[in-house]
C-alpha positions in Angstrom: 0.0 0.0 0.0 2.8 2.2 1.2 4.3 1.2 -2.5 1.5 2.3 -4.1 0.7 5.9 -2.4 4.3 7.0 -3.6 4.1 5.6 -6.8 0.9 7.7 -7.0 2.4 11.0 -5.3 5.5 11.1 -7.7 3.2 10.7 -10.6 1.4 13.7 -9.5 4.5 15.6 -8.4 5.4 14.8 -11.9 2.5 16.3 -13.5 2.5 19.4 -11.5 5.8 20.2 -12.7 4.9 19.6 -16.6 1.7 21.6 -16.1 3.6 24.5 -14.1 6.5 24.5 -16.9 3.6 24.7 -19.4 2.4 27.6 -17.9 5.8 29.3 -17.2 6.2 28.9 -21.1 3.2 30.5 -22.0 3.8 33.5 -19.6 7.1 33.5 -21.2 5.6 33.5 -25.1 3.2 36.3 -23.3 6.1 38.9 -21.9 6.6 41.8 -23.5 10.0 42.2 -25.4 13.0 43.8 -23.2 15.1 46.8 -25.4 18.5 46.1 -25.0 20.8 48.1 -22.3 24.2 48.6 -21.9 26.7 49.7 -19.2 28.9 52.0 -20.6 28.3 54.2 -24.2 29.7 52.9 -27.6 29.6 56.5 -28.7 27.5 59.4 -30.0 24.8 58.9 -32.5 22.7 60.5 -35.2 19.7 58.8 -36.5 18.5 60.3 -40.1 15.3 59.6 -42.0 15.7 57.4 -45.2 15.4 59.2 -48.1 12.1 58.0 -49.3 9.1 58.3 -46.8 7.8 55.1 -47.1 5.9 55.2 -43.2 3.3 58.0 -44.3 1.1 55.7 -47.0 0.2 54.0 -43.6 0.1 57.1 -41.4 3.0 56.2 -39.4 5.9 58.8 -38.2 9.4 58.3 -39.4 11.2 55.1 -37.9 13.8 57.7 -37.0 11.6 58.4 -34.2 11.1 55.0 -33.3 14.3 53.7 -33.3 15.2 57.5 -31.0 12.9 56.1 -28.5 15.1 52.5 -28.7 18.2 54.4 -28.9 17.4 56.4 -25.4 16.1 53.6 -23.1 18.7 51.1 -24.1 21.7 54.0 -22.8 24.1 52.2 -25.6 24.7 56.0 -27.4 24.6 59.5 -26.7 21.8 60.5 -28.9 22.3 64.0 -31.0 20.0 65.4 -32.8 20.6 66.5 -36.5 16.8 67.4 -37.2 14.3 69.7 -35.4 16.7 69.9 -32.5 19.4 71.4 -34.9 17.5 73.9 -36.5 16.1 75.3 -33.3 20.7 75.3 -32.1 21.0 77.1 -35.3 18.6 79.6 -35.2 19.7 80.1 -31.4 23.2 80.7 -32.5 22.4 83.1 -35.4 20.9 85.4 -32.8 23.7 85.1 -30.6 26.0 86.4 -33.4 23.9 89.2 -34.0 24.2 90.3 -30.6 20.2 89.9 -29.8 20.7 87.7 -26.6 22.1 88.9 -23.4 25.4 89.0 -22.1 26.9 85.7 -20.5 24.3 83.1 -22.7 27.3 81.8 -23.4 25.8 79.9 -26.8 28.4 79.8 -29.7 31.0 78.2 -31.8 32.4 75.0 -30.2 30.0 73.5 -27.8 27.9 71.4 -30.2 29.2 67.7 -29.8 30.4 65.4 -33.0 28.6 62.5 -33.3 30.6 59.7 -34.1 28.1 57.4 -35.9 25.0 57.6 -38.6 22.1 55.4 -37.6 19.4 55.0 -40.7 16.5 52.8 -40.5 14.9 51.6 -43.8 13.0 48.9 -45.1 14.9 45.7 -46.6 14.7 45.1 -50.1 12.5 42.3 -50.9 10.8 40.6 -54.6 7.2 42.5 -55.0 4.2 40.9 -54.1 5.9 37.8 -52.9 4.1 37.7 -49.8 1.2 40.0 -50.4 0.4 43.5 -50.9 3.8 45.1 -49.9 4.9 48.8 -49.5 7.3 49.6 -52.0 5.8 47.4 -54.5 2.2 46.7 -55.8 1.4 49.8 -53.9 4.0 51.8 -55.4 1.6 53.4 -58.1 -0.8 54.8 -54.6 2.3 56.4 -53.1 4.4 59.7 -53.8 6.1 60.3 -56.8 9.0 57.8 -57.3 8.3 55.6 -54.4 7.5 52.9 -57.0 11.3 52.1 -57.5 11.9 50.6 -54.0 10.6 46.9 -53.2 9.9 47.0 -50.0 9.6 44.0 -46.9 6.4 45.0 -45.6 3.6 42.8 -46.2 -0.1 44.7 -45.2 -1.5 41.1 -46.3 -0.1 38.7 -44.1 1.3 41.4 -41.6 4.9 40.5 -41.8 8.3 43.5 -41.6 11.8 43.1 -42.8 13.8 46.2 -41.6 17.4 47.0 -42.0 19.5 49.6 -39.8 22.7 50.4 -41.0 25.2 52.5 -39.5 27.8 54.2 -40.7 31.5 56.0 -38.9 31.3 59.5 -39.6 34.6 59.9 -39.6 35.9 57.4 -42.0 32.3 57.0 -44.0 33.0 53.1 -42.8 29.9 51.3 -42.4 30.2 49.8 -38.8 26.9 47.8 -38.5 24.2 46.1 -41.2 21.8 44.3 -40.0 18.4 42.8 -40.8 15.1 42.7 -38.5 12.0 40.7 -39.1 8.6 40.4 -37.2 5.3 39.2 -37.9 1.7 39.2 -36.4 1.9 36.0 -34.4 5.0 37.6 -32.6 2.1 40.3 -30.8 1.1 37.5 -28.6 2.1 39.4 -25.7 -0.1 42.5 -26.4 -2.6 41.8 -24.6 -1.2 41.0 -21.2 1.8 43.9 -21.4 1.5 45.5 -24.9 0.3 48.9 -22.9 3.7 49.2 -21.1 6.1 48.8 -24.0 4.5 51.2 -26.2 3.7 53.8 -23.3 7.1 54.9 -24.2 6.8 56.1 -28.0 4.0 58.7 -27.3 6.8 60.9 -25.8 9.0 59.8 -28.1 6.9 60.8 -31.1 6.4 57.3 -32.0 2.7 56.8 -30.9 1.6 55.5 -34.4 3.5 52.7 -34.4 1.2 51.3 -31.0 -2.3 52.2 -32.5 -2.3 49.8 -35.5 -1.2 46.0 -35.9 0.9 46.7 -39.1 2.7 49.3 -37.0 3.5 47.1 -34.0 4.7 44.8 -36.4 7.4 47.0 -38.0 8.3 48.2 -34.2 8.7 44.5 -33.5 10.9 43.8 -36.7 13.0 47.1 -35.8 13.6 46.2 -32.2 15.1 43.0 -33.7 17.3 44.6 -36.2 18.7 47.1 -33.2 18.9 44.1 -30.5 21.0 42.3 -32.6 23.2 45.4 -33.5 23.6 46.0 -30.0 24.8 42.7 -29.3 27.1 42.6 -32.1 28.6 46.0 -31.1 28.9 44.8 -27.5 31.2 42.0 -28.4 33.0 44.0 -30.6 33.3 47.4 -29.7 34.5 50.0 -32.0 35.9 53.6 -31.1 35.7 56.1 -33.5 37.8 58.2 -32.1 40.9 55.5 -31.6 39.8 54.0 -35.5 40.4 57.8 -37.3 43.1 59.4 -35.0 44.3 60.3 -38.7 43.3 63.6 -40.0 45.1 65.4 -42.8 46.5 69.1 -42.3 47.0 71.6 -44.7 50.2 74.4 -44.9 49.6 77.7 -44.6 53.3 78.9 -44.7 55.7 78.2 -46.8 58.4 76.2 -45.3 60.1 73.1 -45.0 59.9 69.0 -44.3 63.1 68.0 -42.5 64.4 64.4 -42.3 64.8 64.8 -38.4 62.8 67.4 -35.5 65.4 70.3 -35.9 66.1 72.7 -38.2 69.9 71.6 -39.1 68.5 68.2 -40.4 68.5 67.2 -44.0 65.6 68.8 -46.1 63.0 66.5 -47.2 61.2 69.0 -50.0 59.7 72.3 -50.0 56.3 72.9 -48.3 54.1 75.3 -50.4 50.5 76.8 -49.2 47.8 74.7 -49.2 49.6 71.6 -49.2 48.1 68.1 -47.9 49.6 66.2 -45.5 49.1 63.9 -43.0 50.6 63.6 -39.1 51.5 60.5 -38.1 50.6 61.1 -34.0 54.6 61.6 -33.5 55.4 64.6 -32.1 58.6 66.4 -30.5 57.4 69.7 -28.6 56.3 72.3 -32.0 57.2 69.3 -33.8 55.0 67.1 -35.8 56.3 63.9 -37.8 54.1 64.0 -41.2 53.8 62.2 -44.5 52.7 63.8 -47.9 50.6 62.1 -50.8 53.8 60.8 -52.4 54.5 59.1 -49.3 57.6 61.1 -48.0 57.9 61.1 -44.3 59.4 64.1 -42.1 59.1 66.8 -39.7 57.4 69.9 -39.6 56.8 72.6 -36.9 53.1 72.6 -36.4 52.9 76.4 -36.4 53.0 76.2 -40.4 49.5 73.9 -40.4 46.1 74.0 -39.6 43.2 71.4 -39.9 42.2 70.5 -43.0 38.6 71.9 -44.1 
């Protein structure tokens, strides 16, 4: 009997643990996605529209907002902005220079911060019609002028996305990051249990069109794929766009001399003549700078006779 009654309790201890990891599962399928964070900043970005506005046929903002709102919660970059923002620092400026604000604004040359990397979301290129009605394609003749051109990955049919962000070194035009993001309508399973507090963030970040329809969840869905798995790729390999381009070319703007050694009795390299191009090496002795020129001679030059190249 004894036998018998723990057979009986392990079999149920048994089932309780299949149905409880049943139900852990589906809680899991029902949790809202988690943006990415990091510790410490890979660097300053911009985010810039694509060229063709291919969110307003379906009365969404730009993904440059979107992918703003990513950008800030996940404190992976210092976030710039080269839009709206800008203007407004422009325009600021401009009266400052005309000497219309007071005295100690203390706005001016030099303060704005470089960013270090372009972030542009798009739309991947995909074949027309191959999975429905899709934006770029056999809607191309309902949207703006020249829209028609691009094939896009967005399917209004079966409610599928396939985004791409690419990012791009401003320095060295290098393009850092590529990568792909896809989503699709059965991936809004969570929405109804916590759809409210993941997309309670766009509205301030001018992104509140992408929560009020299904085809716009989607695409936030595909994009917060494309950037989770940029993140993660950046993480394990960081770059630094400052260390990657410590190069940048100078230009004379006195006549003078490149010398074989830091001193002025040293053999003569060649004559330096305004408006040359040349390029430091990150050697430098006091007033002295180690340089090479675009025939590839190497030498010495006092700094004085250079400035940075425009």
């Amino acid at each position: 009997m004894k036998i018998l009654d723990t057979v009986a309790r392990r079999v149920a201890a048994l089932a309780l643990i299949s149905v409880t990891g049943t139900a852990l599962t589906a809680v899991a399928a029902d949790a809202p996605p988690e943006i990415p964070t990091c510790a410490k900043k890979i660097g300053t970005l911009a985010v810039q529209e694509p060229q063709n506005a291919w969110w307003a046929s379906m009365n969404l903002e730009s993904p440059a907002a979107l992918i703003k709102v990513y950008v800030s919660q996940s404190k992976c970059f210092t976030l710039v902005d080269r839009g709206k923002g800008l203007q407004m620092a422009q325009q600021e400026r401009a009266l400052a220079a005309s000497g219309e604000e007071r005295v100690g604004s203390n706005v001016g040359k030099g303060q704005m911060k470089a960013a270090d990397y372009v972030l542009v979301p798009d739309i991947a290129s995909r074949n027309g019609n191959s999975g429905g009605t899709r934006i770029g394609g056999a809607l191309g003749g309902f949207l703006p002028h020249g829209f028609g051109a691009i094939v896009g990955g967005i399917s209004l049919k079966s409610k599928t996305a396939d985004v791409v962000l690419t990012m791009t070194d401003v320095r060295s035009t290098e393009q850092v990051a590529l990568e792909e993001g896809h989503a699709k309508k059965t991936d809004l399973g969570w929405g109804g249990g916590g759809g409210g507090g993941f997309f309670g963030g766009f509205a301030a970040g001018g992104a509140s069109s992408y929560a009020n329809t299904e085809i716009g969840q989607v695409i936030a869905m595909a994009y917060l794929d494309a950037y989770t798995k940029m993140v993660t790729e950046l993480k394990n390999n960081a770059p630094d766009a400052k260390a990657d381009n410590v190069q940048q070319s100078v230009s004379v703007i006195k006549v003078g001399k490149l010398y074989s050694d830091a001193n002025l009795k040293s053999a003569v390299v060649r004559d330096l003549d305004i408006g040359m191009t040349l390029y430091p090496t990150g050697d430098k002795v006091g007033v002295w700078w180690k340089v090479s020129d675009e025939l590839g001679n190497i030498g010495w030059v006092v700094s004085t006779q250079l400035q940075l190249a425009k």
